[in-house]
N, C-alpha and C positions, 0 to 999 in steps of 0.2 A: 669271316670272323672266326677267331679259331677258340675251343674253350680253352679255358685255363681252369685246373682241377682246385679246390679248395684244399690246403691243405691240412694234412691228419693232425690232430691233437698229441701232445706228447706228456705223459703221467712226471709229474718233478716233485721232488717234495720239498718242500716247504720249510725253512726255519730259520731260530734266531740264534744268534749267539748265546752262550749259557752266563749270567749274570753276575753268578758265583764263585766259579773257577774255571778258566780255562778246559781243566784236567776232567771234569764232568762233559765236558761235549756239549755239541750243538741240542736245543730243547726242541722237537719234532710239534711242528705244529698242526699238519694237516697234508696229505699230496693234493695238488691241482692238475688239471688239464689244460697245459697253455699251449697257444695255436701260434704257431713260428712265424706268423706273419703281425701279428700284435709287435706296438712298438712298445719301447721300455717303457713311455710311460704308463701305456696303457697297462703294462701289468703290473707295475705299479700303484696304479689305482685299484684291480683288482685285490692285492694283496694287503690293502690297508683292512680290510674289513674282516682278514684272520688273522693278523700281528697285531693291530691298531696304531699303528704307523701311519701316518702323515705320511702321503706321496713325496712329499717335496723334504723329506727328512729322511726317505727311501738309502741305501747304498747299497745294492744285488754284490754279490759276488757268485760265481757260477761255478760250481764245482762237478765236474765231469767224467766220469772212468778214464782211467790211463792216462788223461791231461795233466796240466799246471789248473790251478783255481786261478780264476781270470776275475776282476773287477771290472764288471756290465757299466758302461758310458755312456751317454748320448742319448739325449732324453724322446727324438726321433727318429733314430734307430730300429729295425726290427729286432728282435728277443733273436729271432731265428738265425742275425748274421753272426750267433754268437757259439753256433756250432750246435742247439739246444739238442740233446737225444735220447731218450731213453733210457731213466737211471741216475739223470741230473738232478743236483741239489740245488736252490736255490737259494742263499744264509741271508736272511735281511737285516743289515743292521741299523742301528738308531742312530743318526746321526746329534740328534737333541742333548742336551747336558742332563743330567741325572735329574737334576732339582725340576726338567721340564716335563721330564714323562710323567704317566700316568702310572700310579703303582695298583695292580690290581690285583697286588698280594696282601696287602694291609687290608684289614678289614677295620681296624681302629678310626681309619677317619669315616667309614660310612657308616651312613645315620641310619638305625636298628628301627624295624617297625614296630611296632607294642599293640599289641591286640588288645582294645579296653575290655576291662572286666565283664563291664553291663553287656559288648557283644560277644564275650566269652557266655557267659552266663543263661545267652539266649538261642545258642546253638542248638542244633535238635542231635547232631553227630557228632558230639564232642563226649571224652571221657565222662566231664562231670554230668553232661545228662544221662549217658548208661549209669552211673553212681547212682544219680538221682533214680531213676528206675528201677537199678535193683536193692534199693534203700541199702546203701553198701556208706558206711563212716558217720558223717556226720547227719546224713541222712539217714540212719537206720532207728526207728522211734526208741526203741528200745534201747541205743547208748549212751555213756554216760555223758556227763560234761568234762572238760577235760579236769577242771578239777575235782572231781569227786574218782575220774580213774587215775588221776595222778595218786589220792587219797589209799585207792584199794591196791595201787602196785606197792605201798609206803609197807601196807599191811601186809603184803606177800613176801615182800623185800626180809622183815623183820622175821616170819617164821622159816624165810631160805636159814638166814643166817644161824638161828639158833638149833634148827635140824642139822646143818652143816657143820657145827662146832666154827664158825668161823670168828676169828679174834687174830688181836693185832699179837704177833711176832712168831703165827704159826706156819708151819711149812706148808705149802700147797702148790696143786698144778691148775692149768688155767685149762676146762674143756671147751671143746673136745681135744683128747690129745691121744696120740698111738704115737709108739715108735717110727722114726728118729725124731719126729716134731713133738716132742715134750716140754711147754715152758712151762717150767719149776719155778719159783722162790717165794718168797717172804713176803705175809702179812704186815704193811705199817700201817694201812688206815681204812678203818671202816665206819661209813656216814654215809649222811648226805651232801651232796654236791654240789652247791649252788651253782659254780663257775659251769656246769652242762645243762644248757637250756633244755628247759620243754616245751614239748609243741602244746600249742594255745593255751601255754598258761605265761601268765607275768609275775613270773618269783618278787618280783620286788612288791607288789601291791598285794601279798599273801599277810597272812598273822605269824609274829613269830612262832605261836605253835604250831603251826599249819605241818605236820609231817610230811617229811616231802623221800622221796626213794633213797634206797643205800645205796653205796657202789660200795666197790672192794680196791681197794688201792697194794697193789703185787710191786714188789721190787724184785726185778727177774734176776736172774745168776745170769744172764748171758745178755748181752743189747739188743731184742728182738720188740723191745716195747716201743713205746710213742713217745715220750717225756721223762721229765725229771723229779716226777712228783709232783706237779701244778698243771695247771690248767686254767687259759685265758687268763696269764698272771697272777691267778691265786695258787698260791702254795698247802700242800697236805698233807707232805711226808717228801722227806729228801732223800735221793737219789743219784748216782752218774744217768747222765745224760741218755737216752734211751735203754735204759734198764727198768723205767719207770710205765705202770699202766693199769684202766679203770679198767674193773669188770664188774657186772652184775653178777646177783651172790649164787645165781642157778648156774654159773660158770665155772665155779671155783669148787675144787675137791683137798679136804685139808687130810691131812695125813704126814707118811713117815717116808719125804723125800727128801733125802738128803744133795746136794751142792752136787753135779756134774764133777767128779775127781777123774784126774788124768787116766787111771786106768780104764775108765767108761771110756773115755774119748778115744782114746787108743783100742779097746776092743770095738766104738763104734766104725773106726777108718777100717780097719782090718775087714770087717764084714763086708764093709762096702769096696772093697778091691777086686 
């Protein structure tokens, strides 16, 4: 009886066609160790469980150094009569119609898990128990309610502004600001903001006296802002289209800045050459 040697394992890699564009390349999905005596389907069945490919939905094409790429046949075939050597790619493609595969790039249709509160709440290693430990927000005995700190920012709001000179149609820059990033312009509106929610309070169920925080509403010389002068639909001051922007009053520095004129612009390119 004579032996017959088992034979050696051959490294191939692994992949699929790219989905996208031809011009991006095959998508590398893993190398395998296939043994030349496995027949196609066998490695087919192998190879479903790193493409997720259905065997029977399988199409090998073999691609080889210095050869033609050859399309693997014959479902009792060895792998091996197919020349396999060291170096071979092995491209699997999907023979299934688009609407059959499994798309496991969407994440839109799988269902999200949601951690309930109550077992959030009773975690021992979660953020909000270190909170809870080191009485840090709402746990700290000593803080306020949100509206009584809404009430004391209303308070600090009002003596920003009148330290600051700030008032509607004066010049200002928005800080922090250094050279070259200086947004400059114009005061139109200075209040309260309803359309900018606060946290844990419900604007709507307050007293119309209730003082609620100023913003500072800037119309920039240049389109580096956010808006048009509104916010969540409510309007405050009009504006082009992002030239418009809120700042709290500790932001804003009023003074004697005048409009970005061509000669700046032109001494600022110059410098930066």
């Amino acid at each position: 009886m004579s032996f017959a040697p088992t034979p050696t394992d051959i490294p191939v890699a692994i992949t699929t066609p790219s989905s996208s564009n031809a011009s991006s390349g095959p998508r590398l999905h893993s190398e395998r160790r296939i043994t030349p005596s496995w027949t196609v389907g066998q490695v087919k069945s192998k190879l479903e469980t790193m493409t997720g490919i259905p065997p029977g939905s399988q199409r090998l094409r073999l691609k080889a150094p210095g050869r033609e790429h050859t399309w693997v046949e014959g479902e009792d075939r060895t792998i091996g009569d197919w020349g396999l050597v060291k170096g071979c790619e092995i491209e699997v493609h999907d023979t299934r119609p688009p609407s059959a595969r499994t798309n496991f790039t969407d994440l839109s249709s799988v269902e999200k898990y949601v951690l309930p509160t109550e077992t959030y709440e009773n975690l021992p290693n979660s953020v909000l128990a270190w909170k809870k430990n080191q009485k840090l927000g709402r746990f700290d005995p000593n803080a306020l309610l949100p509206v009584d700190a809404m009430a004391e920012q209303a308070r600090k709001d009002v003596e920003e502004v009148q330290n600051r000179g700030i008032a509607v149609e004066e010049r200002a820059i928005i800080l922090p600001s250094s050279p070259p990033h200086i947004r400059r312009g114009t005061i139109r509106f200075v209040g309260p903001v309803p359309a900018i929610p606060i946290s844990g309070v419900d604007l709507e169920t307050l007293d119309a006296s209730t003082p609620l925080p100023i913003w500072v509403g800037i119309e920039l010389d240049e389109p580096t802002g956010k808006n048009d002068g509104s916010v969540n639909g409510k309007r405050y001051f009009t504006c082009p289209n992002k030239t418009g922007v809120f700042v709290k009053p500790e932001k804003v520095e009023v003074g004697d800045f005048p409009p970005f004129g061509l000669d700046e612009l032109l001494d600022e390119n110059m410098e930066e050459i």
